[in-house]
C-alpha positions in Angstrom: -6.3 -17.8 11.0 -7.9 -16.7 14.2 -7.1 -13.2 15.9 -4.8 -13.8 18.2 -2.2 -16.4 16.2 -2.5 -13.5 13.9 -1.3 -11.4 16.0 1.6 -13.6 17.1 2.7 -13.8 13.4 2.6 -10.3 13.2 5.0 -9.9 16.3 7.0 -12.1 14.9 7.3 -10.1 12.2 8.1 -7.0 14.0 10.6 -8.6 16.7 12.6 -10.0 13.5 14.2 -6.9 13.4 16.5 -7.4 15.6 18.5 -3.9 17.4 15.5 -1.9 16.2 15.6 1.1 18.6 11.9 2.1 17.9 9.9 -1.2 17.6 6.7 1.0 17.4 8.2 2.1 13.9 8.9 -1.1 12.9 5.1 -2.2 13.2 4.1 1.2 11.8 6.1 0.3 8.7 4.2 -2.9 8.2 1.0 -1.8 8.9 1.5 1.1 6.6 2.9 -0.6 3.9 0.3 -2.5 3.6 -2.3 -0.2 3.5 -0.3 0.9 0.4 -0.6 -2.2 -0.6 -4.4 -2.2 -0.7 -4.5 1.1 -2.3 -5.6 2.4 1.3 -2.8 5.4 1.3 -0.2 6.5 -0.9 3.5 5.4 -0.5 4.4 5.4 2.6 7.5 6.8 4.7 8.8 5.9 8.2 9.2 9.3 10.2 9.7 9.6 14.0 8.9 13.0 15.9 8.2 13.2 19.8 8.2 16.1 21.7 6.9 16.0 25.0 5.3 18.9 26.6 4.1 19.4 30.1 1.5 17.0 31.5 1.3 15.5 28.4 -0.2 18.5 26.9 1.9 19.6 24.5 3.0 16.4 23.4 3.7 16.3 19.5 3.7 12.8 18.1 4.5 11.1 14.3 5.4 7.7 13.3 4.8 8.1 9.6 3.3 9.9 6.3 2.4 9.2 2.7 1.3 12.1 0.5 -0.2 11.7 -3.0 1.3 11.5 -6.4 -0.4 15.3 -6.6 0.6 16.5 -3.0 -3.3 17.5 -2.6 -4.0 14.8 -0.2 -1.3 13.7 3.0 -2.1 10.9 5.6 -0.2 11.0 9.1 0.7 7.8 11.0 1.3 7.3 14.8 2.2 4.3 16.3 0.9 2.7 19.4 2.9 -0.5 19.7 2.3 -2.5 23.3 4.6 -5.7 22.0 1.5 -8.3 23.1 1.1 -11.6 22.6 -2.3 -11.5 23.7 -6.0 -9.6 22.4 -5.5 -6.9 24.8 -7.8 -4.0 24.6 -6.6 0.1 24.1 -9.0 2.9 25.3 -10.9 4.8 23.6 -8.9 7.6 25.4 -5.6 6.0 24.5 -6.3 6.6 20.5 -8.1 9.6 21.3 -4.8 11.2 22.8 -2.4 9.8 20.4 -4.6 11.3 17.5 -4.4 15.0 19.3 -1.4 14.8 19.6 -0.6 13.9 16.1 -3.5 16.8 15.2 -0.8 19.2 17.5 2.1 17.8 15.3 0.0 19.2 12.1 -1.4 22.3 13.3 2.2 23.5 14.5 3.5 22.3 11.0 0.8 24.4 9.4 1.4 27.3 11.1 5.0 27.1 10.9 5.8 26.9 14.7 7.1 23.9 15.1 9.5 24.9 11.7 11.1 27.7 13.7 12.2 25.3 16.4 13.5 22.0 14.1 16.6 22.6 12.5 17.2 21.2 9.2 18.8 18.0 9.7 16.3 16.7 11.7 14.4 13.9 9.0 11.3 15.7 9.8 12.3 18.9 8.8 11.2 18.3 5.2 7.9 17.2 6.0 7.0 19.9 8.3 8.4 22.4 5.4 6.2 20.9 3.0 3.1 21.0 5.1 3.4 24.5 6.0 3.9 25.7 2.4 1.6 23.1 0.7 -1.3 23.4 3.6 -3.7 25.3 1.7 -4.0 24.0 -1.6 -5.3 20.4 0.6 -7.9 18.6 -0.5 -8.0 15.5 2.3 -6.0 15.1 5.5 -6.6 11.7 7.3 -4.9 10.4 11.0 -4.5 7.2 11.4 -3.9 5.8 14.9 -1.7 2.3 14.4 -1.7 0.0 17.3 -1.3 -4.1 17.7 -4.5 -3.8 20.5 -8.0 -4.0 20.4 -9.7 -0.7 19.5 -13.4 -0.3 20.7 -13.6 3.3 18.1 -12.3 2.5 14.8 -12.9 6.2 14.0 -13.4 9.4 15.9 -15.6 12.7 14.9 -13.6 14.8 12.5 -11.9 18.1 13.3 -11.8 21.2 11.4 -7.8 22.4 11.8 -7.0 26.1 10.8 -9.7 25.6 7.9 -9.2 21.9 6.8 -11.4 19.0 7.9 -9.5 16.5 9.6 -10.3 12.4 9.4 -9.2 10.0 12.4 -9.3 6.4 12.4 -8.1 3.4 14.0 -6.0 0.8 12.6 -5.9 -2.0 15.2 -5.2 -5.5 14.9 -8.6 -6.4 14.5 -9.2 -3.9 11.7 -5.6 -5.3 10.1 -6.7 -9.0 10.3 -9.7 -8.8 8.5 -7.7 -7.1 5.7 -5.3 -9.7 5.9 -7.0 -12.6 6.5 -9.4 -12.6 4.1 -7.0 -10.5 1.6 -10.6 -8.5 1.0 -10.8 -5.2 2.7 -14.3 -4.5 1.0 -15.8 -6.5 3.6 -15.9 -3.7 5.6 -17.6 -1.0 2.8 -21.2 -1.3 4.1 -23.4 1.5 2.1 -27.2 1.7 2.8 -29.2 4.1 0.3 -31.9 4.7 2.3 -29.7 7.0 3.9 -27.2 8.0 1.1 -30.0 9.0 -1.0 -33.5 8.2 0.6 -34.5 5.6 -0.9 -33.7 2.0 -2.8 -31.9 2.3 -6.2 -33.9 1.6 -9.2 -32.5 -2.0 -10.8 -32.6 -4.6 -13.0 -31.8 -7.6 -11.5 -30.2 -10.8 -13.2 -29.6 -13.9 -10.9 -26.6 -15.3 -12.6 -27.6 -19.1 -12.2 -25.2 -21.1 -14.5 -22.4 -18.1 -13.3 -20.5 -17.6 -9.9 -21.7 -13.7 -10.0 -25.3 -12.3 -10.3 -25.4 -8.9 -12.3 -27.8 -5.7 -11.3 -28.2 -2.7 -13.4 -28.8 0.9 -12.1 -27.9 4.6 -11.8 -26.9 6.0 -8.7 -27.3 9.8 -7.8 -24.4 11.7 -8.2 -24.5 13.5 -4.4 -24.8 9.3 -3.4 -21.7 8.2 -5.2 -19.8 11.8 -4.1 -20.5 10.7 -0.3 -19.4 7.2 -0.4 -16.2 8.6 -1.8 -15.6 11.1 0.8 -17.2 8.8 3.3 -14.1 6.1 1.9 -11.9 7.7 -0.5 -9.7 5.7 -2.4 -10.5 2.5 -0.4 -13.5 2.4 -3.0 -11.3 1.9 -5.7 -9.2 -0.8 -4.1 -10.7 -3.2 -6.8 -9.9 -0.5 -9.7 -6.3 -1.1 -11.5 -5.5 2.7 -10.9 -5.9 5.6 -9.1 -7.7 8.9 -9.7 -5.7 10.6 -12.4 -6.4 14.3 -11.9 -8.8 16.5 -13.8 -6.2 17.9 -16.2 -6.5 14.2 -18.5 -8.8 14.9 -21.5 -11.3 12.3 -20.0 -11.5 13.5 -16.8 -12.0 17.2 -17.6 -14.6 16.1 -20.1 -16.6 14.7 -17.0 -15.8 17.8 -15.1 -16.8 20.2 -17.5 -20.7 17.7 -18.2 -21.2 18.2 -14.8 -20.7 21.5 -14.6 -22.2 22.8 -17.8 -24.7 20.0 -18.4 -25.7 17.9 -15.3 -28.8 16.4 -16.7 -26.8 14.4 -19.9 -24.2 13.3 -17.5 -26.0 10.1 -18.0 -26.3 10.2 -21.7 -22.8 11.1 -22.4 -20.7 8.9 -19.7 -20.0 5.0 -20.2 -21.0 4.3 -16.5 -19.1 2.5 -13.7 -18.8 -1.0 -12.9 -19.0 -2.3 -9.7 -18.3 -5.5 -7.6 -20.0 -6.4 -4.2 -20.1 -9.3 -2.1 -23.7 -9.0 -1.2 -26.6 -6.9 -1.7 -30.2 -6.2 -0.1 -33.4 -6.0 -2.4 -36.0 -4.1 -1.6 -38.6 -1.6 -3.5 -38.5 1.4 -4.5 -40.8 4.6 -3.8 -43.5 2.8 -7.0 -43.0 -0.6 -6.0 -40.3 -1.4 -8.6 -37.0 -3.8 -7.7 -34.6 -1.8 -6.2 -31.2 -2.1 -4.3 -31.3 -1.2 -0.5 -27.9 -1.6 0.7 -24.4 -3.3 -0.8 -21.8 -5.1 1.0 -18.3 -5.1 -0.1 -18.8 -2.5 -2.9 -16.1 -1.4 -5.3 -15.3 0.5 -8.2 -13.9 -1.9 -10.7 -14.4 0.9 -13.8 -15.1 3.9 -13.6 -12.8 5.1 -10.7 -12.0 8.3 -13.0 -15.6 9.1 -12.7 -16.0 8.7 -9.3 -13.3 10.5 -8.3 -13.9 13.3 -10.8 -17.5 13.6 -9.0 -16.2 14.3 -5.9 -13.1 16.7 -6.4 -15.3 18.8 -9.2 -17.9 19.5 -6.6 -15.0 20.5 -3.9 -13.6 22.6 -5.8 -16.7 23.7 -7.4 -19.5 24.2 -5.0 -22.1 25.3 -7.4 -22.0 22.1 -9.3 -25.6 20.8 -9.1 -25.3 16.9 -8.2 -28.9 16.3 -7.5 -29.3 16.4 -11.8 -26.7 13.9 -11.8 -27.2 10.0 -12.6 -24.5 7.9 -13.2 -25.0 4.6 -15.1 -23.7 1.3 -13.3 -23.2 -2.6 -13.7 -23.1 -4.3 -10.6 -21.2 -7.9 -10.1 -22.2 -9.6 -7.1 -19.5 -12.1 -6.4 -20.7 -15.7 -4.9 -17.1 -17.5 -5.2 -16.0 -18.7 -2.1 -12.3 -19.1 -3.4 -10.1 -15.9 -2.9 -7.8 -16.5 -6.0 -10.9 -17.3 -7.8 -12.6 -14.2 -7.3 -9.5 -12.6 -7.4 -9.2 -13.7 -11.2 -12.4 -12.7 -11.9 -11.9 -8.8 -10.6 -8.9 -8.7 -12.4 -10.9 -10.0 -16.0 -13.7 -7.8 -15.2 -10.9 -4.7 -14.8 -9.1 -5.8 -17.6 -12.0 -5.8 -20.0 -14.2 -2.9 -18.7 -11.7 0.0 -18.5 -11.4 1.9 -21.6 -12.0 5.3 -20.7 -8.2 5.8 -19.7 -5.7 3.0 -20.9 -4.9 0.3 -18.6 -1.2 -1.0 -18.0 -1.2 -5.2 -18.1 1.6 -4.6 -15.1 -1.6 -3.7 -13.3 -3.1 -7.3 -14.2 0.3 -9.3 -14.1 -0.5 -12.1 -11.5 -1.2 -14.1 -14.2 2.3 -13.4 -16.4 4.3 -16.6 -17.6 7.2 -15.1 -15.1 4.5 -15.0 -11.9 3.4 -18.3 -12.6 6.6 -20.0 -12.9 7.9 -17.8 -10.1 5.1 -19.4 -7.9 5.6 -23.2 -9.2 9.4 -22.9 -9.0 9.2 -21.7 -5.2 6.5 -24.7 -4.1 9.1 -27.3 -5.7 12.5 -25.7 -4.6 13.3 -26.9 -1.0 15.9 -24.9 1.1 19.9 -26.8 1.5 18.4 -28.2 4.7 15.8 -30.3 2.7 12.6 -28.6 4.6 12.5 -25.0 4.6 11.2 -23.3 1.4 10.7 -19.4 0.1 7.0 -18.5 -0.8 6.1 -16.5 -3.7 3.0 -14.9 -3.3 1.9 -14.2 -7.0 -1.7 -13.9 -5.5 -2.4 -11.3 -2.8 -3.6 -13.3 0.6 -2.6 -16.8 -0.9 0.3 -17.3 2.1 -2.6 -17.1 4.4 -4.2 -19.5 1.8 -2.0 -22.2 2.2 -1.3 -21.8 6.1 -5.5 -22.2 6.4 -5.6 -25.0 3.8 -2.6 -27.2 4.6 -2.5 -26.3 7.7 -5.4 -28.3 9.2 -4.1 -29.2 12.5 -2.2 -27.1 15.0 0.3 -29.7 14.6 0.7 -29.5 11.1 0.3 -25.4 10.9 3.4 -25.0 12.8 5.6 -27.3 10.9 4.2 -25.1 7.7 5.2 -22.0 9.5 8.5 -23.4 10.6 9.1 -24.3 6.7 7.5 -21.7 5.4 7.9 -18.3 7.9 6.6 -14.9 6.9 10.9 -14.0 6.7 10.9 -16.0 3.6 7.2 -14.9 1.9 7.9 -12.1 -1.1 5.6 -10.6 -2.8 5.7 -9.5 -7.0 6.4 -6.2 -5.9 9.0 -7.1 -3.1 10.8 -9.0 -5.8 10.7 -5.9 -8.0 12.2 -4.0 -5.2 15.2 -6.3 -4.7 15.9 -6.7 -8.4 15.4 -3.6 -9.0 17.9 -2.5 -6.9 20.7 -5.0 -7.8 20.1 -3.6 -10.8 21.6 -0.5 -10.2 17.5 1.1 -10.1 17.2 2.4 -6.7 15.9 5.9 -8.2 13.2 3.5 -9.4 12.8 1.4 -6.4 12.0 4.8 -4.4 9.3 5.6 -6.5 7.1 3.2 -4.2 6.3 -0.2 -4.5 3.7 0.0 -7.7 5.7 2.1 -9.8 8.4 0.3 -9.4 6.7 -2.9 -10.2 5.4 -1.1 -13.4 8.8 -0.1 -14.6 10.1 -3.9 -13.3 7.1 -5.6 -15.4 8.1 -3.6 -19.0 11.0 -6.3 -19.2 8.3 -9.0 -19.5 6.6 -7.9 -22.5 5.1 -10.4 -24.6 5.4 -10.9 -28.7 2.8 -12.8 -30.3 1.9 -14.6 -27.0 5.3 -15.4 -26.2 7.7 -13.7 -23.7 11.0 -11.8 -24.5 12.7 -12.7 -21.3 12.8 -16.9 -20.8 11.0 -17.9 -18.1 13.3 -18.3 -14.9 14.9 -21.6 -13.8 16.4 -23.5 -10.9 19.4 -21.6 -10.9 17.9 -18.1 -11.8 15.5 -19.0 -9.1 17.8 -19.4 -6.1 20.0 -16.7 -7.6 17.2 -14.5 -7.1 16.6 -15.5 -3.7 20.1 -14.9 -2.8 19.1 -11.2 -4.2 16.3 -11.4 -1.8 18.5 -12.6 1.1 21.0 -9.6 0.7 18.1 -6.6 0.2 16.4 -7.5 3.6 19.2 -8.3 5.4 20.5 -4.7 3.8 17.1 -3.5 5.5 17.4 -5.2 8.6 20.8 -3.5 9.4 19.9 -0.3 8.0 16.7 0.5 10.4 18.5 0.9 13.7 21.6 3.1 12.3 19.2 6.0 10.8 15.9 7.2 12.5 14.2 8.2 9.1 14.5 7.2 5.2 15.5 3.6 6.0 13.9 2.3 2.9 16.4 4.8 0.4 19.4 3.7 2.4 18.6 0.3 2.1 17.6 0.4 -1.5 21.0 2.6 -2.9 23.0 0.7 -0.6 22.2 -2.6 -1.7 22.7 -0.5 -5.7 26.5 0.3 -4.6 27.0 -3.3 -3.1 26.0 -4.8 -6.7 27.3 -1.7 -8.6 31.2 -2.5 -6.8 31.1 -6.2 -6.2 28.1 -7.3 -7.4 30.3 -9.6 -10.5 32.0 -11.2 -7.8 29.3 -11.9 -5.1 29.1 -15.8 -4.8 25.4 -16.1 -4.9 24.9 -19.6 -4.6 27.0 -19.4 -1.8 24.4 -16.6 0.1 21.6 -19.4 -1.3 23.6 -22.3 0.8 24.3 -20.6 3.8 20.9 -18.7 3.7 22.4 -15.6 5.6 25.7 -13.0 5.2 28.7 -13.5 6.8 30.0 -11.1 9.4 32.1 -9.2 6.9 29.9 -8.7 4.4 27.6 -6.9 7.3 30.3 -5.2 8.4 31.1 -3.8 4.8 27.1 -3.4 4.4 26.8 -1.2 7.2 29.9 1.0 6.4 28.6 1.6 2.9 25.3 2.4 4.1 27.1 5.3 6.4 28.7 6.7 3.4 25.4 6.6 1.0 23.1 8.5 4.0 25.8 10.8 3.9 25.9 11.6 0.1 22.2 11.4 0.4 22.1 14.2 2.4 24.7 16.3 1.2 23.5 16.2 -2.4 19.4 16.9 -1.6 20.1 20.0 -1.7 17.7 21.1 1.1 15.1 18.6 -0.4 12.9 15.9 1.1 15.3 12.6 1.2 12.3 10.7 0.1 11.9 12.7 -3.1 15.1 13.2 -4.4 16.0 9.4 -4.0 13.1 9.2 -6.9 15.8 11.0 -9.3 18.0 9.3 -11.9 20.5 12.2 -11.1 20.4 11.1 -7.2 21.4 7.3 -8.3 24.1 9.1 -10.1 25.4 11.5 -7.4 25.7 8.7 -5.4 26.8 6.0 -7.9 30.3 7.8 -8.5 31.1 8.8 -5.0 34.8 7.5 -3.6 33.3 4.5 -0.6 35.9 3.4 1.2 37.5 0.1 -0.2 36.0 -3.1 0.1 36.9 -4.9 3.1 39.3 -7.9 2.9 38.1 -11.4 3.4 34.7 -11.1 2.7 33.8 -15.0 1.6 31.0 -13.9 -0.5 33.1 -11.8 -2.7 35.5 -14.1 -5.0 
């Protein structure tokens, strides 16, 4: 798919949201999400602040945030949405401003400024709380600029605020196309170790001739692998099948404790990493030997723990001597030129190389009995009209697969996109989101899309090979998609009647829907008609009302986001008195 018909889709996308009062957050939301997705940020939330100041000075700008599982490390987000259906280019001074500004948002947070002027129901006001009294214990602190142009800068210098060092980048729609298109965002992870660490790694090289990978050995300096990571944080580990898991686990602060009592057996005593790369560079080494220049594409499939653990030992303890440090890695060198292929193969090589800290097979699911006949059931089940169908994307980037492979003429690309529109693509963990909450799980569904997919994928455990829960049919199928129907039209209503925490709304909304009708919703009525009547919005949206409001009343001065995680917040708002059900409604029976 070429940029710019990329970028149409991507409008598309955004404009579906029909009576969206902030289209910029609307495209902030996508983008963000899926840099979740990709393991780029940490769950993300949809948060609008603007002040303007004089001259455009003061201006004070946010779109969005995600903070870690371990509140150490807190991305910002501000949109620059233009609404283009063309590859128009953005200054340099364009980004530049709107990071400032969003640097001016944080440093008034920090100090605790901008707290004396916000008053508490503004759905900022917990954010700026939690920066301010969190700001010091901060180990990263990244900007990201969002914008559907063309961005010459991907990235600007850093910036040191009130004693933290700042990141910027760019996401444009370049940037997002690549990750999207190809579904690989390693392609841009370019690392040359002439100048990590002055020279070409040591290797053993294997060409892997009756394989679709070739295989390296090495050990790479400890200061190399701690720069990469701060260079690319947890973009490195997009390949691993978790995140960094703290120092306190009895692995990890086995590794910290090596290298800082014994740097020089780090090497003896740790397993190694494994790593994948599209492509590398031979060259020699300092005696002449084999030796690795530069790697494309490179990522931690094992070993993220020690990677990680590198890096945040030496930040938080200086004196840790890196340059005694060697750590032990496998290199994979991918040649497949088919992404679910190569996809497979990461996911084998995860699930047989990590052992260090036990691995969840909800991590390594695209494969389950339930995905696959998800996937098969959704390519055979047509829409009432005979031609439109849903899309079950079990593999990440395999919509994109089909539109490139079937579609082969323009002709023929738009009658697949007519048939097939991104509305009606869901992903696994989209599916676990509107299950989820039909289920009466929004507490779950807030968690974020991965945890929520975990807890959704412990239903689907297998005995002896076989699963517990049978394998969906026909019916269970468009019943599901009826579910489907109902959470994002839940969503689409929800998103211009509150300016922040959309995604909790929509979620316990669509749990007291199910929770006070949900018996006598006709389903396979929704699946006929495709859409909701008029009534049952109308009841949607006066429901939604009344859960923001006991949302609110019952956070108790806490960050909507966070207490929506809580089984006691499902419960507050699970046995409020809603106002009765409209009369009427044609779905409800």
């Amino acid at each position: 798919m070429e940029l710019e018909e990329f970028l149409q889709q991507t409008q598309a996308e955004v404009r579906g949201e029909t009576d969206m009062p902030y289209p910029e957050l609307v495209f902030a939301e996508v983008v963000m999400q899926h840099m979740a997705d990709e393991n780029m940020t940490f769950e993300p939330v949809v948060c609008h602040y603007l002040h303007t100041g004089k001259g455009n000075v003061g201006t004070l700008r946010l779109s969005g945030y995600a903070i870690s599982e371990e509140a150490d490390q807190i991305d910002l987000f501000v949109s620059l949405y233009a609404g283009v259906d063309t590859v128009t280019p953005i200054s340099d001074v364009d980004t530049k401003t709107a990071a400032e500004q969003c640097i001016r948002f944080l440093s008034r947070a920090a100090d605790g400024t901008l707290l004396k002027d916000m008053e508490e129901t503004h759905e900022a006001y917990g954010l700026v709380l939690n920066i301010k009294e969190s700001y010091e214990s901060l180990d990263q602190i990244r900007i990201y600029v969002l914008t559907d142009r063309l961005a010459k800068a991907k990235n600007f210098k850093a910036r040191e605020v009130k004693g933290k060092t700042i990141k910027l980048e760019v996401m444009d729609i370049e940037r997002l196309h690549r990750h999207w298109s190809s579904g690989k965002p390693r392609d841009e992870l370019v690392v040359n170790f002439e100048e990590v660490s002055g020279g070409a790694l040591p290797c053993v090289y294997v060409p892997g001739q009756m394989a679709d990978y070739d295989y390296a050995l090495t050990a790479i300096p400890g200061e190399a692998l701690r720069f990469v990571y701060e260079k690319y944080g947890a973009r490195l580990l997009e390949a691993n099948v978790r995140s960094f898991l703290s120092v306190t686990g009895k692995v990890n602060r086995g590794i910290r404790d090596t290298l800082r009592d014994d740097p020089e057996k780090f090497m003896a005593y740790n397993n190694g990493i494994v790593l994948v790369a599209d492509e590398i560079h031979l060259g020699k080494t300092g005696d002449g030997a084999p030796g690795i220049l530069w790697m494309k594409g490179m990522q931690v499939v094992n070993g993220g723990q020690t990677t990680a653990s590198i890096y945040f030992t030496k930040k938080r303890t200086p004196e840790v001597d890196l340059g005694r440090v060697r750590v032990p890695a496998k290199i994979i060198i991918l040649k497949s030129k088919d992404g679910p292929d190569e996809e497979s193969l990461i996911s084998d090589i995860s699930k047989y190389a990590n052992s260090q800290n036990a691995v969840k097979m909800s991590d390594l699911s695209a494969n389950k009995p339930f995905h696959v006949e998800m996937e098969r059931l959704a390519l055979s089940t047509y829409c009432p009209d005979g031609i439109g169908r849903w899309f079950y994307e079990r593999a990440a980037g395999s919509y994109n697969t089909i539109l490139a492979r079937e579609g082969s003429t323009p002709a023929k690309l738009r009658a697949l996109k007519e048939a097939i529109p991104t509305a009606r693509k869901i992903t696994k963990t989209d599916l676990a989101k509107y299950l989820h909450a039909w289920e009466s799980k929004p507490h779950h569904v807030s968690l974020g899309s991965q945890k929520n997919f975990e807890r959704f994928m412990e239903a689907f455990k297998e005995i002896d090979g076989q699963p517990v829960v049978p394998l969906p049919n026909v019916v269970n199928y468009r019943h599901m998609i009826a579910k489907a129907i109902i959470f994002k039209k839940v969503q689409k209503l929800v998103r211009p009647m509150f300016p922040a925490f959309q995604a909790n709304v929509a979620a316990y909304t669509v749990a007291v829907l199910a929770n006070r009708v949900g018996s006598r919703i006709d389903l396979d009525g929704i699946w006929t008609r495709q859409d909701l009547s008029m009534l049952l919005q109308e009841q949607i949206m006066t429901w939604a009302r009344e859960v923001s409001d006991v949302l609110h009343r019952t956070a108790g001065g806490r960050m909507i986001s966070e207490w929506a995680k809580k089984p006691e917040c499902w419960e507050a708002v699970r046995v409020h008195a809603y106002s009765a059900p409209i009369n009427g409604i044609p779905e409800v029976r």
